[in-house]
N, C-alpha and C positions, 0 to 999 in steps of 0.2 A: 700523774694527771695529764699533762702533756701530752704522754706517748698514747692513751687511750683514749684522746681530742682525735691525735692523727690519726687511728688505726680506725675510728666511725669514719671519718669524711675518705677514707682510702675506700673504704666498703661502700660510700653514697656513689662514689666517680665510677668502681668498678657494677654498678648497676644500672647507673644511668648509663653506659658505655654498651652493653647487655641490652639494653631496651630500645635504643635504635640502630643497634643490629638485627634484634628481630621486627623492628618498624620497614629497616629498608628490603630484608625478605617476603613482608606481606606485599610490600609495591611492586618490586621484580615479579612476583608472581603474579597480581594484578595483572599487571602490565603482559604477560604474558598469556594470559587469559582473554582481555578482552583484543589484541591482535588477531586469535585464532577463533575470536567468538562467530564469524561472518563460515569460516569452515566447520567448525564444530559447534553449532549451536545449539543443534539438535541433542548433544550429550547432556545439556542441562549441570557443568561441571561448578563447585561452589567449595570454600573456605570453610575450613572446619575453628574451632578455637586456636587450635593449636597451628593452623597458617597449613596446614596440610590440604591438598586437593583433593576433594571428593566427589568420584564421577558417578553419576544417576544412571539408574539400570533402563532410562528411556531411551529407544531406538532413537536412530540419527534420522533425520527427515533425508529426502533424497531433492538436491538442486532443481530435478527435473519436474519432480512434483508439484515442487513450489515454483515453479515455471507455469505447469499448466492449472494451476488456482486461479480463479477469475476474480476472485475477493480484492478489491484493494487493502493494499498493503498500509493504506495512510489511517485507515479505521473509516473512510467515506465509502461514500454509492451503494447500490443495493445486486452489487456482481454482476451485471450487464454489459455485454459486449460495448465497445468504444463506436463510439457515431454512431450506434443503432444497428450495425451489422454493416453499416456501406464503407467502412475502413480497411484499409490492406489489398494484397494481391489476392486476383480469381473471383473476385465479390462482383455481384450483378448489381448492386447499388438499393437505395432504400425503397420502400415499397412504392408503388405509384411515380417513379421516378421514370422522365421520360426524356429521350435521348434526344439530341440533335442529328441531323442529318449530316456524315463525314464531308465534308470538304475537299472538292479535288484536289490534288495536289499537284500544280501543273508539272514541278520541275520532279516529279516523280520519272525516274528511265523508264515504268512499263504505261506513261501516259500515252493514251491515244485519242487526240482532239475532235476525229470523226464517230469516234463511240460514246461522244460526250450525251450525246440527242439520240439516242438508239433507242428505240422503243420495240420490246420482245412478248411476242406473243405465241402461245403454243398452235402448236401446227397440225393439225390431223388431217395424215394420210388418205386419200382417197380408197374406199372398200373396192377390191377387184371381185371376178363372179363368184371366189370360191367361199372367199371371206365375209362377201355380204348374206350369201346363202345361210352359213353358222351364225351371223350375229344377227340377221333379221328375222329367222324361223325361232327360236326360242321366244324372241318377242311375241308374234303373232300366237304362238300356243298360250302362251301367261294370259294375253290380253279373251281368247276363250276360255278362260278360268273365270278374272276378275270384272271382263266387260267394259274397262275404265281407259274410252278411245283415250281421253288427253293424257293419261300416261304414255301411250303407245306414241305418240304426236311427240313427247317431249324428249323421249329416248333415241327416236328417229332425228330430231332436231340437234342432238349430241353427235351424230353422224357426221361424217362428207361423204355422202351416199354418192356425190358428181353424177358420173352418168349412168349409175344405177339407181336413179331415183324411180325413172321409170318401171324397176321391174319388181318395185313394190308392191302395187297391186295387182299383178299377175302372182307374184308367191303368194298373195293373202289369200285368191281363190280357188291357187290349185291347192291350198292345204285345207280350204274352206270343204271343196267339192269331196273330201275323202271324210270329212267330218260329219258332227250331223245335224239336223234340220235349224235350229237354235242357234251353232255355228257360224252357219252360211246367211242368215238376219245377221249378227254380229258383224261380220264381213262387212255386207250391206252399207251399215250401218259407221263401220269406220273408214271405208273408202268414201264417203258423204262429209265425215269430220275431218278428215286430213285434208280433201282437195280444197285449196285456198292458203291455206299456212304450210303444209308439207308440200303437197303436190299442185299440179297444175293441171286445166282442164287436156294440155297437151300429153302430161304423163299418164293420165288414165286412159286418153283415147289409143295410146301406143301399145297400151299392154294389154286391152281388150286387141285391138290386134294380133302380139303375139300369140294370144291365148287361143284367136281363131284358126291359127297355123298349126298351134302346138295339141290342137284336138285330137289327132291319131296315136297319140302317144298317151296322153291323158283316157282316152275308152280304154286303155289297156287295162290300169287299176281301175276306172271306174266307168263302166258301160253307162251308168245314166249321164257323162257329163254333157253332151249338147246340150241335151232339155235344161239340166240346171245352170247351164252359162247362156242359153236363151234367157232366163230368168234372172241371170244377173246384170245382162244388157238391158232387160225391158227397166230392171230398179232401178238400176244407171242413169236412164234415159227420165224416167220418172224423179228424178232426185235433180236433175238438171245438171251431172256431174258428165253427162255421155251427153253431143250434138244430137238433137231428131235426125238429122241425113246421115245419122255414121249407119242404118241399116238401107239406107236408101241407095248409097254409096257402093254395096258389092251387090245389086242387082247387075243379074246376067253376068256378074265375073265372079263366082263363085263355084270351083271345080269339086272340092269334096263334100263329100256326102255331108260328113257330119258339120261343117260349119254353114251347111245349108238348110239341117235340119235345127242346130241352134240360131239363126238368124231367123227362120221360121216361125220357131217358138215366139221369138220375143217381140215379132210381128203381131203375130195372134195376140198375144198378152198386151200390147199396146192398143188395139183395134176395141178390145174386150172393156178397155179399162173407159175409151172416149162411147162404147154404144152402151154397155151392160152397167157399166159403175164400177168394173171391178177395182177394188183396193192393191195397186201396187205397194202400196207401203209394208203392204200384209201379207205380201207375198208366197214368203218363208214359214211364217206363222211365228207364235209362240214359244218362249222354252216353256216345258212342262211347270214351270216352280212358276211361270208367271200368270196359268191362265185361270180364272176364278174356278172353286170346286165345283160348283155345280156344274162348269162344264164340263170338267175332267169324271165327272159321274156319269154324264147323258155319254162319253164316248165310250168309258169303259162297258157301258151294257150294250153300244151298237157293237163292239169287239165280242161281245157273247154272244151277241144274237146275229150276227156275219159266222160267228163259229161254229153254232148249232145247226146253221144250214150249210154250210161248205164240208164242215169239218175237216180243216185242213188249218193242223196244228203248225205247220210251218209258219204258214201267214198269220194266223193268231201270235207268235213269238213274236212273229218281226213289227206287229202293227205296235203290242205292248210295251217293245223295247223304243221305238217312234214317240211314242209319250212321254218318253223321258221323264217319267216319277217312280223313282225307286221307292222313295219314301211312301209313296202312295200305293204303292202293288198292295196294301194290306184292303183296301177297298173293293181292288180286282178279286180276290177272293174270299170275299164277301157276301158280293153280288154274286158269285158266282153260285156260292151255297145257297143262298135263297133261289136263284134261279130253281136249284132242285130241288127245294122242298116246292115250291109254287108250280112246279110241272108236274106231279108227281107222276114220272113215271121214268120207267127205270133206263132207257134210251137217253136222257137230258144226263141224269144221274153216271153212267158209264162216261159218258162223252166228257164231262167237265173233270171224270176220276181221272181220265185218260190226260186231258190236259195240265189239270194241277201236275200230277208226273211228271209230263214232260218237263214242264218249267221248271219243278224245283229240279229237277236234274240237270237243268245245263246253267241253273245258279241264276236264270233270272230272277227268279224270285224266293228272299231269302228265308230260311226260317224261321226269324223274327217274324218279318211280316208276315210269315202263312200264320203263324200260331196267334198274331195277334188280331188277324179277319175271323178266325174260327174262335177264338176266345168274344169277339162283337157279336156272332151268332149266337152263342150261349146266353150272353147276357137281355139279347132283345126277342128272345124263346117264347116269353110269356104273352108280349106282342106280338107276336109272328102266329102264334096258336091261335091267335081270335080271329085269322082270316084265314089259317090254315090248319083245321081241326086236329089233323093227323101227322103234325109238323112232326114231334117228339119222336114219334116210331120210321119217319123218312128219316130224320137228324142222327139217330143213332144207327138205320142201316147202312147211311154213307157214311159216318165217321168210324165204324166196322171197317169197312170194304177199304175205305181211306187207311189205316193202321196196316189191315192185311196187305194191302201195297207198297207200304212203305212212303207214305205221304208224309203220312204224321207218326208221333212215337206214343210210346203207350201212354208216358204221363197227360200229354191233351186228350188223348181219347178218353179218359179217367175223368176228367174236366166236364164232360159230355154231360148236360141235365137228363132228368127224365120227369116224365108226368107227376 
């Protein structure tokens, strides 16, 4: 009885002896788990029943990753950069944030106490002949495009023209006098706007000067220039931009011809303007695109009817291309057609065959516009027959003869009505 008392509690001691030796290898192991948990965390490693390690087949996160996660780590905030983005190096600071002015720093070694009050402003160079010639001629052609003196004022004002201010107005009308009629009003027109803000009454009296010296050279590309620099001295004078005595001034010392024929001019035209009325301002005239139609009507038929008596096609191109309305040529051959059915007779009809030719052949007048004057004839056929009985049989022998020449092509002649 005894011996089987001893032999249980032998068996109690050697189990409980058993049981915290496998108590102190769950701890070791523990303990050795969460030391390396900060390294391996990412294995997800875990305790089976049996105190054995079992590692999880999920990848290891990478240190660097979870470096660049913006998420707090605490379980707060909504992942937003720190101070709103104006924290750490290289940041330009938070929006609307506005800096102070640096402070000198006297005991800096690259201080220098007379640059402290320096006040630096940019410098432009004075334009010499070659340079102002390239930057002031592009200007002046734009401003014959646009018309818009105060630009032209404002670009000039960007300058340090120095002592080319004066030869300003002298480029404006030697590039004026090659140009044409509408130009040279433009001209006019911005040596009147500059002098006062750009120029001075001294810089334009200098450059009608030079210009009166520099006439033998100027006939060379343009034979009309005295007369038309007579006429820029009399607008001068008329505009109150030239003295009354600057023509009074080379009486008797006037050696060439032609600055004696342009001082001449502008004699006359000042004489004309105090007995007769004439309009200096209006000198130039008009551009084409500003003068109302009905006069640009009255002049295209005096151009027909100066044509029909001289007949001299030259001068008919050159007065047409003077009107400066391209858009308009469809009027000139217009009137041109009615001329010849209202003449009937075959002299007017030949004369105006012969002129349409010529024009569209040297492209004054396009074939838009021819096709769409002889397309207005068609359409006002019916009108045109009540004063001119036998219009249809004239209409269809010139628009014939017009095809066979090579005016027009077959499709407009196809267009042709009949009775």
């Amino acid at each position: 009885m005894f011996l089987g008392q001893n032999c249980l509690l032998s068996y109690s001691v050697f189990d409980m002896i058993s049981l915290i030796h496998e108590a102190r290898l769950k701890a070791k192991v523990k303990r050795r788990l969460r030391k390396n948990s900060s390294r391996d965390s990412g294995r997800g490693d875990s305790l089976s029943d049996t105190g054995d390690v079992v590692r999880s087949v999920v990848p290891p996160t990478s240190p660097k990753g979870k470096l660049l996660n913006r998420r707090s780590r605490m379980g707060k905030g909504r992942g937003l950069p720190k101070k709103g983005g104006a924290g750490g190096k290289g940041v330009w600071g938070t929006p609307g944030q506005v800096y102070d002015e640096d402070k000198v720093d006297v005991k800096d070694p690259n201080y220098d106490a007379e640059q402290e009050n320096c006040v630096y402003e940019t410098v432009v160079l004075p334009l010499d002949e070659e340079t102002f010639e390239k930057t002031v001629t592009p200007i002046v052609q734009e401003y014959f495009e646009h018309g818009d003196a105060n630009e032209v004022a404002e670009l000039l004002a960007e300058l340090n023209l120095g002592s080319m201010r004066g030869d300003v107005p002298m480029l404006a009308v030697s590039l004026a006098l090659e140009a044409k009629a509408s130009h040279r009003e433009l001209t006019s027109c911005l040596l009147s706007e500059l002098c006062g803000c750009v120029l001075t009454a001294d810089d334009v009296e200098a450059s009608f000067h030079k210009l009166l010296k520099e006439l033998p050279d100027l006939v060379l590309d343009t034979p009309g220039a005295p007369q038309m620099l007579g006429q820029f001295i009399a607008r001068a004078v008329a505009d109150n931009i030239l003295p009354k005595s600057f023509i009074d001034g080379y009486k008797g010392r006037v050696d060439c011809e032609y600055a004696r024929a342009a001082l001449d001019r502008a004699a006359v035209l000042l004489r004309m303007s105090r007995w007769t009325g004439l309009r200096i301002d209006s000198l130039w005239g008009s551009g084409g695109g500003q003068r109302p139609v009905n006069q640009l009507i009255k002049e295209v038929n005096l151009l027909l009817k100066e044509y029909l008596l001289s007949g001299d096609t030259v001068e008919a191109e050159r007065c047409l291309r003077e009107l400066e309305v391209p858009h308009f040529h469809h009027e000139f051959v217009y009137e041109a057609v009615i001329m010849v059915l209202e003449s009937k007779g075959n002299r007017t009809l030949q004369m105006i065959l012969q002129l349409l030719k010529s024009l569209c052949a040297s492209t004054v007048i396009t074939v838009d516009q021819l096709r769409r004057g002889f397309e207005r004839v068609y359409v006002d056929m019916a009108d045109l027959s009540i004063d001119v009985p036998c219009a249809y049989s004239l209409l269809e022998k010139f628009v014939e003869q017009s095809f066979d020449t090579g005016v027009i092509d077959k499709k407009l002649r196809d267009l042709c009505p009949c009775r």
